[in-house]
C-alpha positions in Angstrom: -14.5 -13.5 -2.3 -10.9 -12.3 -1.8 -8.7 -15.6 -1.0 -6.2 -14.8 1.8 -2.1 -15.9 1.6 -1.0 -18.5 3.7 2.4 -18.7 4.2 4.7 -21.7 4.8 4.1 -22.2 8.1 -0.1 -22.6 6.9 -0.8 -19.1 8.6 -2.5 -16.4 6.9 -0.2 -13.4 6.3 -1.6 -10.2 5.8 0.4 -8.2 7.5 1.6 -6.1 4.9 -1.9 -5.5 4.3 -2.0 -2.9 7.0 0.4 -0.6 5.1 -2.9 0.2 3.5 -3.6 2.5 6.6 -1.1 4.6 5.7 -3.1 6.6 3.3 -5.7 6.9 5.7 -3.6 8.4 8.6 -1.8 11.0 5.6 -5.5 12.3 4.8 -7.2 12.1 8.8 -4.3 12.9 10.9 -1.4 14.5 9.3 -3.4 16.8 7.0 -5.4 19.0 9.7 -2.0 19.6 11.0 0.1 20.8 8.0 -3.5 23.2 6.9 -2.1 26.7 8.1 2.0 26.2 6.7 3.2 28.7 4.5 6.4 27.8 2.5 6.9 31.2 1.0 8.4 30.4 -3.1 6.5 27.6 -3.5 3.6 29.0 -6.5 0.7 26.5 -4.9 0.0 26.2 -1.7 1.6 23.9 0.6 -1.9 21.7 1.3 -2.4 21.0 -2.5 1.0 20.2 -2.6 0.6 17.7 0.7 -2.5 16.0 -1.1 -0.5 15.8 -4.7 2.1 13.7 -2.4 -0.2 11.9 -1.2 -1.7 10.5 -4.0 1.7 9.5 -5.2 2.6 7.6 -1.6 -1.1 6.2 -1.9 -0.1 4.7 -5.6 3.0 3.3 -4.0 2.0 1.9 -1.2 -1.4 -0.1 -3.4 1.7 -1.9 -6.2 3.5 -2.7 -3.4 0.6 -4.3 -1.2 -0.4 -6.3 -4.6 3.3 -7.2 -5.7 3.6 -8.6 -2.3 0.1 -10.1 -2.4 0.9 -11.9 -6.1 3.9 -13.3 -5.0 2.7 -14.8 -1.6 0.1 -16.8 -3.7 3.0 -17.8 -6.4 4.0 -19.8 -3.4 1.1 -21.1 -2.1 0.3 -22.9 -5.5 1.7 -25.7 -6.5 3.6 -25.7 -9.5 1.3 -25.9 -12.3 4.3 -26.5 -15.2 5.4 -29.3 -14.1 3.6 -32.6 -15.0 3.3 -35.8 -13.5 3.8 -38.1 -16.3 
């Protein structure tokens, strides 16, 4: 079971999280529309182009999601170098 962030004022932030949607709206929304452009010069066509882009955005947008992700539970640990001797 995934463990959500809590930040320092002891609320869950996943905020971030919804950048994840961004993928989803690329593929469902914007692709139907950009189907029929022709960019004439361009030796593939524009949709393969559109979905190559999008698998790049898609890689972005997941490493920055789980940097963000890492780093909010960072801080809510405790430090575990320090010891109480």
């Amino acid at each position: 079971m995934a463990k959500r962030s809590v930040d320092s004022g002891g609320k869950a932030s996943g905020l971030h999280r919804l950048l994840l949607f961004v993928p989803f709206v690329w593929q469902l929304a914007l692709a139907p529309a950009i189907n029929g452009v022709v960019v004439p010069g361009l030796p593939i066509p524009f949709p393969m182009l559109w979905q190559m882009i999008g698998v790049v955005l898609t890689s972005i947008i997941i490493a920055v999601v789980f940097t963000i992700d890492r780093r909010q539970e960072a801080k809510a640990q405790p430090d575990a170098g320090t010891d109480a001797s």
